[in-house]
Backbone as CSV, one residue per row, in Angstrom:
resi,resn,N_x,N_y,N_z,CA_x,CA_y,CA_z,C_x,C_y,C_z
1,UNK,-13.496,6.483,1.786,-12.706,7.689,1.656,-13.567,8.753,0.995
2,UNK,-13.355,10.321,1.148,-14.232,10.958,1.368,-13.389,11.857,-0.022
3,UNK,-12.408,11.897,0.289,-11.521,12.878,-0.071,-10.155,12.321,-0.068
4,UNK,-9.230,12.609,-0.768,-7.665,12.555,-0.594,-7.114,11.579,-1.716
5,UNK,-5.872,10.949,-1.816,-5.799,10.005,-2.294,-5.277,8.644,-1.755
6,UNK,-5.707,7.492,-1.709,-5.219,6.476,-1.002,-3.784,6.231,-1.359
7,UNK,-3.449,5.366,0.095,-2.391,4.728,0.326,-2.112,3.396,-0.466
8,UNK,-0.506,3.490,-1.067,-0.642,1.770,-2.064,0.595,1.212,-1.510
9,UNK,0.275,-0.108,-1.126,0.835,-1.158,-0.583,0.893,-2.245,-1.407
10,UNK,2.354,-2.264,-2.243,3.087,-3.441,-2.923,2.772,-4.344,-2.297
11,UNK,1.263,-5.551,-1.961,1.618,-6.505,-1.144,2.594,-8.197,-2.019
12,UNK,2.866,-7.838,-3.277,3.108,-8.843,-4.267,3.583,-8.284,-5.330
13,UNK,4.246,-9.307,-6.190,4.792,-8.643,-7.507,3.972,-7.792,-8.201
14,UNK,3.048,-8.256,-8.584,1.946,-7.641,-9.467,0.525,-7.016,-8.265
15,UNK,0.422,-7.618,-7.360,-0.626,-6.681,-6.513,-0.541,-5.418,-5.514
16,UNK,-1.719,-4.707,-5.611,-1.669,-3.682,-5.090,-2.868,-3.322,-4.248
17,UNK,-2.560,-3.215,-2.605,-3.706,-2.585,-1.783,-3.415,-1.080,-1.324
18,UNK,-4.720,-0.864,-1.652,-5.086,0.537,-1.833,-5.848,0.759,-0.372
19,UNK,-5.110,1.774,0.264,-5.708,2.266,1.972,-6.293,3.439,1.933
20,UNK,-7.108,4.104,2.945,-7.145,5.118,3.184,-6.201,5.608,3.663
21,UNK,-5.665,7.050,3.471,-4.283,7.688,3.836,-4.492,8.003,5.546
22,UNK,-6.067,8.343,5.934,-5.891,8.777,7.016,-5.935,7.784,8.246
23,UNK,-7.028,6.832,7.967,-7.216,5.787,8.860,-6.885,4.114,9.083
24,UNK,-6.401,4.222,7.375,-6.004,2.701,7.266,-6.527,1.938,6.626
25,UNK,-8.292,1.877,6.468,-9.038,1.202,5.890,-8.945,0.920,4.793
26,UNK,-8.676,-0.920,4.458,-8.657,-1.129,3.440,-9.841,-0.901,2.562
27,UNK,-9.081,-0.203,1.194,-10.159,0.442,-0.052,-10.976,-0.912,-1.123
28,UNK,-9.477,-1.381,-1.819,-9.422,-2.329,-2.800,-8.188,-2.871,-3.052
29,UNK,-8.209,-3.643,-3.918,-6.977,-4.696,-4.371,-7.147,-4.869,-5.857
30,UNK,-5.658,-4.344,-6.556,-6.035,-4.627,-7.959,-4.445,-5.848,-8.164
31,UNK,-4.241,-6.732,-9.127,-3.707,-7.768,-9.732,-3.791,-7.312,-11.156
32,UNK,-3.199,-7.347,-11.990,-3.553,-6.810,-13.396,-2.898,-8.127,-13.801
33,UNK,-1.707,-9.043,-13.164,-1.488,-10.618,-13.507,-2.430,-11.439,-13.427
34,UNK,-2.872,-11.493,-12.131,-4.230,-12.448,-11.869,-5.470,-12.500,-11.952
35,UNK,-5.777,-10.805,-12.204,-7.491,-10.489,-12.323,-7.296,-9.006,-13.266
36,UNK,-6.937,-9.780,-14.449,-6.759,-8.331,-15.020,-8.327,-7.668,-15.353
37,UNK,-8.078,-6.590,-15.408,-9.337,-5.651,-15.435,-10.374,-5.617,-14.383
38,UNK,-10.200,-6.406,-13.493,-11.076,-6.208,-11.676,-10.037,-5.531,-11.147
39,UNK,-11.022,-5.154,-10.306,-10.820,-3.888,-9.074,-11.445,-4.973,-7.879
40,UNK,-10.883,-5.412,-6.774,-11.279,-5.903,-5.791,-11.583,-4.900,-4.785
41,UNK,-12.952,-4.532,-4.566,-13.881,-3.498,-3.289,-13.979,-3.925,-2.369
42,UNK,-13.432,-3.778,-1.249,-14.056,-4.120,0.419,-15.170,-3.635,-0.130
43,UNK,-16.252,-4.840,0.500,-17.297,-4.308,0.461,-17.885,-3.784,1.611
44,UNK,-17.232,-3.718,3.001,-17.817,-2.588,3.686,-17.041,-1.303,3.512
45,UNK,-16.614,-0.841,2.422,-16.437,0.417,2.221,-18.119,1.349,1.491
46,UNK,-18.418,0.022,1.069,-19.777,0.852,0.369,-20.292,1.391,0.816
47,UNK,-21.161,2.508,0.232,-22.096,3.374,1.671,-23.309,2.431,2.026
48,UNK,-23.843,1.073,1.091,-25.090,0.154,1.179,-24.523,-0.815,1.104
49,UNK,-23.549,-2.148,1.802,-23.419,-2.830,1.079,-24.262,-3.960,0.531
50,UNK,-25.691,-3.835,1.545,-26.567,-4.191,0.846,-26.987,-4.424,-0.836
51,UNK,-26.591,-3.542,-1.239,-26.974,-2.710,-2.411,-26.003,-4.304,-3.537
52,UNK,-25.239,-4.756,-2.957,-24.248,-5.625,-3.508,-23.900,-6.814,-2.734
53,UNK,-25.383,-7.751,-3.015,-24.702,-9.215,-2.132,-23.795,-9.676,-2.883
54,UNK,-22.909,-10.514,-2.169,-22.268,-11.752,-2.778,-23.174,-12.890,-3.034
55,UNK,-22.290,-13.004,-4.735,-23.081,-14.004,-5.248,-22.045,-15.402,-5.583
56,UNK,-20.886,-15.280,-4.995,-19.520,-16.809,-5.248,-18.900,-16.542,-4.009
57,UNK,-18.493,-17.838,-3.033,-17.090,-17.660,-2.585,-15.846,-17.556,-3.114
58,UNK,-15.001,-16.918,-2.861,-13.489,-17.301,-3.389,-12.375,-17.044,-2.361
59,UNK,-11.209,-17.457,-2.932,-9.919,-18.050,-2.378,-10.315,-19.071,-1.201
60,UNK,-11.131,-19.725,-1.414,-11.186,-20.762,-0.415,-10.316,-22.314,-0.088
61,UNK,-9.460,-21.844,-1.031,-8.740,-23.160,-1.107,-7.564,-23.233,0.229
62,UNK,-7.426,-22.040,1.207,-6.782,-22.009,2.364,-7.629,-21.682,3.525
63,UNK,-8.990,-21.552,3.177,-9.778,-21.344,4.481,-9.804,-22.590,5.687
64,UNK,-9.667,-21.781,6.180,-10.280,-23.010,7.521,-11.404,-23.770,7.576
65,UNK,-10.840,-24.945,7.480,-12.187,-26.488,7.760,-13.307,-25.574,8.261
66,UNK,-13.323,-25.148,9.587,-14.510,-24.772,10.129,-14.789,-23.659,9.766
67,UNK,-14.974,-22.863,9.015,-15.175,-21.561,7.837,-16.385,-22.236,6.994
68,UNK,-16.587,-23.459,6.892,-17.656,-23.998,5.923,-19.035,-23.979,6.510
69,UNK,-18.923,-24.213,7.471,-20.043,-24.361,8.599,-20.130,-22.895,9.553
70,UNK,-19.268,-21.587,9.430,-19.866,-21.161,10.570,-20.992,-20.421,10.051
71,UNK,-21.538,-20.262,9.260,-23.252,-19.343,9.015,-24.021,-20.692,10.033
72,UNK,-23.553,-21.716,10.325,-24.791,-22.493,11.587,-24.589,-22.259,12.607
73,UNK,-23.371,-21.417,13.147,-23.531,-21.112,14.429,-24.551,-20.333,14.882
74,UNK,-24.914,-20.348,16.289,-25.879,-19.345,16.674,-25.421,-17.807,16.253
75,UNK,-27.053,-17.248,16.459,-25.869,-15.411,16.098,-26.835,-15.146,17.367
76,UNK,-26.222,-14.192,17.220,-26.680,-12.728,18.430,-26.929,-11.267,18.009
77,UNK,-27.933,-10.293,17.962,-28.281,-9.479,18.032,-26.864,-8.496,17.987
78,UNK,-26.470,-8.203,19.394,-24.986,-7.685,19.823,-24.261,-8.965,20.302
79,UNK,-24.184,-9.384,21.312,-23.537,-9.699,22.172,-24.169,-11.241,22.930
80,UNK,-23.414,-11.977,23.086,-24.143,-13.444,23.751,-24.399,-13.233,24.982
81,UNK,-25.510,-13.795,25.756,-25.968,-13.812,27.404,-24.467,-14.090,28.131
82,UNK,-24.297,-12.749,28.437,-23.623,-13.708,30.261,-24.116,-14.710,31.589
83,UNK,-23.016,-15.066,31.539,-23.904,-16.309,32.724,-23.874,-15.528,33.903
């Protein structure tokens, strides 16, 4: 967001997601019950998100079995060969 003020979405008693007003994009997520004093950042909102690897997984306790393993799948540039 460039400008304006975001959109807030009660998603929970105590949490709050914060949108862009114009396009939607989620901003952040604050909890002041569960994570008091964090600010949760999409981190592709950053202008680098380079600039900020991840250094922990979390909420993984509902991910999908196969979520553990997919960094071994093949990658692709763009797009996989058509046959």
């Amino acid at each position: 967001m460039i400008s304006g003020e975001p959109k807030i979405y009660s998603s929970s008693e105590h949490g709050r997601r914060h949108f862009c007003s114009e396009c939607g994009t989620g901003l952040f997520h604050v909890n002041a019950s569960m994570l008091p004093g964090i600010i949760d950042i999409q981190s592709a909102t950053y202008d680098d998100p380079d600039a900020v690897p991840p250094t922990v997984h979390i909420q993984v306790a509902e991910r999908l079995r196969w979520m553990e393993h997919a960094h071994e799948l093949p990658t692709f540039e763009h797009y996989p060969p058509q046959p």
